[in-house]
N, C-alpha and C positions, 0 to 999 in steps of 0.2 A: 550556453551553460549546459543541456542536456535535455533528456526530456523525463518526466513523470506519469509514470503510468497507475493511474486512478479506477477502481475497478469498483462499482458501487450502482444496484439497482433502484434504487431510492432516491428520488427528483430531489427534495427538500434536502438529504443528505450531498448527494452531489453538485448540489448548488451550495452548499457549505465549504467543502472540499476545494472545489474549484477556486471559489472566494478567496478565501486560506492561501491556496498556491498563487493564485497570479497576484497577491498581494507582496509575496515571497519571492517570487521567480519570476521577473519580470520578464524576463529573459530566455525562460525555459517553456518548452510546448505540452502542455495538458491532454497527457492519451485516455481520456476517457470511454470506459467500458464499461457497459451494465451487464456481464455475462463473461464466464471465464474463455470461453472459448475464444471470442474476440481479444481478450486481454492476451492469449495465448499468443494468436495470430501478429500481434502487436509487438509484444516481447522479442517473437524471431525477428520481423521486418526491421526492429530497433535497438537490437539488446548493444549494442555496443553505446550508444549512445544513450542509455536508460540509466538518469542517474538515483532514483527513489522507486519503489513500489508501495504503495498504501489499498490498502482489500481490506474490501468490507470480511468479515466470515464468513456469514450467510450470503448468496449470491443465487434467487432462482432455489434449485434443486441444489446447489454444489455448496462445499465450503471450501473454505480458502486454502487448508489443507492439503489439497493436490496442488493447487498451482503453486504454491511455496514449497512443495517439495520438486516440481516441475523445474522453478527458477532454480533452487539450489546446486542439482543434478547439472545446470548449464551456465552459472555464475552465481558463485557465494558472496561476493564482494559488494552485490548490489543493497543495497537499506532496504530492507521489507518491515510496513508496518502493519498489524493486524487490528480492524475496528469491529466492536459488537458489544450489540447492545445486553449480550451475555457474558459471564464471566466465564472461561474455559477453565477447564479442568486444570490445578496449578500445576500438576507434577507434568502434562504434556508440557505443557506450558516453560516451563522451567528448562528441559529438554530442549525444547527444540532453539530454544537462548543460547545456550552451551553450546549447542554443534551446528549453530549458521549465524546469518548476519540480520536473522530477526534480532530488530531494536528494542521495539516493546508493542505492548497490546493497549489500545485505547478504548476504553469503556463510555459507549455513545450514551450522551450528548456531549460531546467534545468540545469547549470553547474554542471558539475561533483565533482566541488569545494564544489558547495555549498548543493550537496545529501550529501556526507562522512560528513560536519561539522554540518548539522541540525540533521543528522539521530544518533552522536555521542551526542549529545545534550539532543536528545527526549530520550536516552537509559540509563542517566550517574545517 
């Protein structure tokens, strides 16, 4: 089916995420990153085959902000979802909906219900 690249430095979160996908994608391989750069490194190695990106915002020192502006610059087409447990500012927010294929922003704690039925949604 593809593969999922999961960017997320938080054990207990990533252990959600992961749950969520292979309950979803039974099929699909779980690129798990806890750092953008490896997510980076990932991206190149895969992007043809990359069928979801879900980023934490906060990540380390970085937010999510670059690497979705990274991914867009070299495939718009891929489903970017952004997770935090902040709310971002709406009018970027709004923005950057309009001009890529950011889906939508998930405000943690996320049910686990509701990753497997949006993320079957964004992919059908």
């Amino acid at each position: 089916m593809g593969k999922v690249l999961l960017i997320e430095d938080d054990e207990d979160n990533l252990f959600l995420f992961k749950t969520a996908l292979v309950g979803s994608f039974r099929n699909s391989d779980i690129l798990a990153c806890d750092n953008f750069k490896e997510a980076q490194e990932n991206f190149e190695q895969f992007r043809s085959e990359i069928i979801l990106i879900i980023a934490d915002h906060r990540v380390q020192l970085d937010t999510s902000d670059v690497f979705f502006d990274y991914v867009q610059k070299r495939n718009k087409k891929i489903p970017f979802i952004i997770v935090s447990a902040s709310i971002p500012d709406s009018n970027d927010y709004l923005k950057k909906v309009r001009n890529s294929e950011l889906h939508c922003f998930w405000q943690k704690p996320v049910p686990i219900e509701e990753i497997e039925e949006y993320i079957k949604y964004i992919l059908s």
